[in-house]
N, C-alpha and C positions, 0 to 999 in steps of 0.2 A: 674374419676375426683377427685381433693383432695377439701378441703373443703374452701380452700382461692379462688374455681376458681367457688366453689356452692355457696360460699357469694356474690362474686362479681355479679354473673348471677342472684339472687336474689335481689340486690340492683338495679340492672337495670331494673328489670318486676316494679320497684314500680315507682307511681306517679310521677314526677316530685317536686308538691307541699309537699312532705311529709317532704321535706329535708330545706326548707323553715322556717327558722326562725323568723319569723314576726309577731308580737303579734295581735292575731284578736282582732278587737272593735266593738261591736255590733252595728248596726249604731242609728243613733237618728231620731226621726220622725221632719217632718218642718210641722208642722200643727199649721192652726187658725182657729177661730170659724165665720163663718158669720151666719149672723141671728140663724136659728135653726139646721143648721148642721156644720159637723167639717171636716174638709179639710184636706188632709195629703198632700204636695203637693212631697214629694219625694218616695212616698209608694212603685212604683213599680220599685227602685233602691235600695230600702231598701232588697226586694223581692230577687231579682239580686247578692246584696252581700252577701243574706245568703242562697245563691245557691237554691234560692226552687221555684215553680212555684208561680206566682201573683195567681193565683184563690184559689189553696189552701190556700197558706197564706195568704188571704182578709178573707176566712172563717173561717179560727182560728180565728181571731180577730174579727169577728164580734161575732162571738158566744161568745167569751169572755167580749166584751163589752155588749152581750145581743143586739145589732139592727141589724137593718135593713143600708144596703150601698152598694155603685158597685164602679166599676172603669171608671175613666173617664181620657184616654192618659194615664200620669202619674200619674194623681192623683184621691187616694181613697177617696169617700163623705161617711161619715157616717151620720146617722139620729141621729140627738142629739147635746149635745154641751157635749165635753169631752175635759179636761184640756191634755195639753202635758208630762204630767207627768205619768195622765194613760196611757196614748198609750202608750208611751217609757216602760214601767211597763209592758203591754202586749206583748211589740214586744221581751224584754229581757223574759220574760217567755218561748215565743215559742221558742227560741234562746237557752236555756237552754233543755226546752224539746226534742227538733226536728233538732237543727241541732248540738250542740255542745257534742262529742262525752265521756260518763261518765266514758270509760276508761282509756283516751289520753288525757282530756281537749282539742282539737284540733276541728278547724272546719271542717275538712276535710272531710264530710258525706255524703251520699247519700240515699233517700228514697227509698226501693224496697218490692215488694208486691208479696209476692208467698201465692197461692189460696186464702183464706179473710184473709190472715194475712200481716200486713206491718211492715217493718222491717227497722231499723237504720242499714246502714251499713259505716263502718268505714276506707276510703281509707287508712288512716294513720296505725292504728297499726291493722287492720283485727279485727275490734271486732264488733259483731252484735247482735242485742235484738231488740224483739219487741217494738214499740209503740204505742199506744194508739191511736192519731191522729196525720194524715199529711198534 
């Protein structure tokens, strides 16, 4: 095989989305406050478009806000009254940490977990590193 027929066969094993020029935006939360807790009413579309599981990502945010909340359909309740500017603040943190990749700026990632270590991994340009939490 020459090397124009090993590129091409290499361009083909990759993603689909890699080739994809479309600028990711982190999404914004729809949340208001009723009496003493705080409603996000799109939380687990928010979930969705940063490709990660709702359960983990309720528990990074909740840890980060420090309470107590669950999910309810689509929408997460947190215990508290938090303005939308924290949440949009926490959700672009996780979004930075956890899914947007620090050597491609691309969101193109995936979470994976060999024995207790998890690991960011990068459909777009193959690059992988530990993080912290998922």
């Amino acid at each position: 095989m020459d090397y124009a027929s090993l590129l091409k066969r290499a361009e083909d094993l990759l993603p689909k989305n890699v080739f994809e020029k479309g600028r990711f935006e982190i999404p914004r939360a729809d949340s208001f406050i009723m009496g003493n807790r705080t409603i996000v009413k799109n939380f687990r579309e928010i979930a969705s478009i940063l490709n990660r599981d709702v359960d983990t990502f309720l528990k990074y945010i909740l840890r980060e806000l420090a309470t107590a909340g669950n999910m309810s359909g689509q929408e997460a309740i947190f215990q508290g009254k938090f303005s939308p500017s924290v949440i949009n603040e926490k959700i672009e943190k996780y979004a930075k940490e956890s899914v947007i990749c620090t050597e491609c700026n691309r969101p193109d990632t995936r979470i994976i977990r060999e024995d207790r270590i998890t690991f960011l991994q990068c459909e777009a340009c193959g690059a992988r590193y530990p993080v912290k939490h998922a």
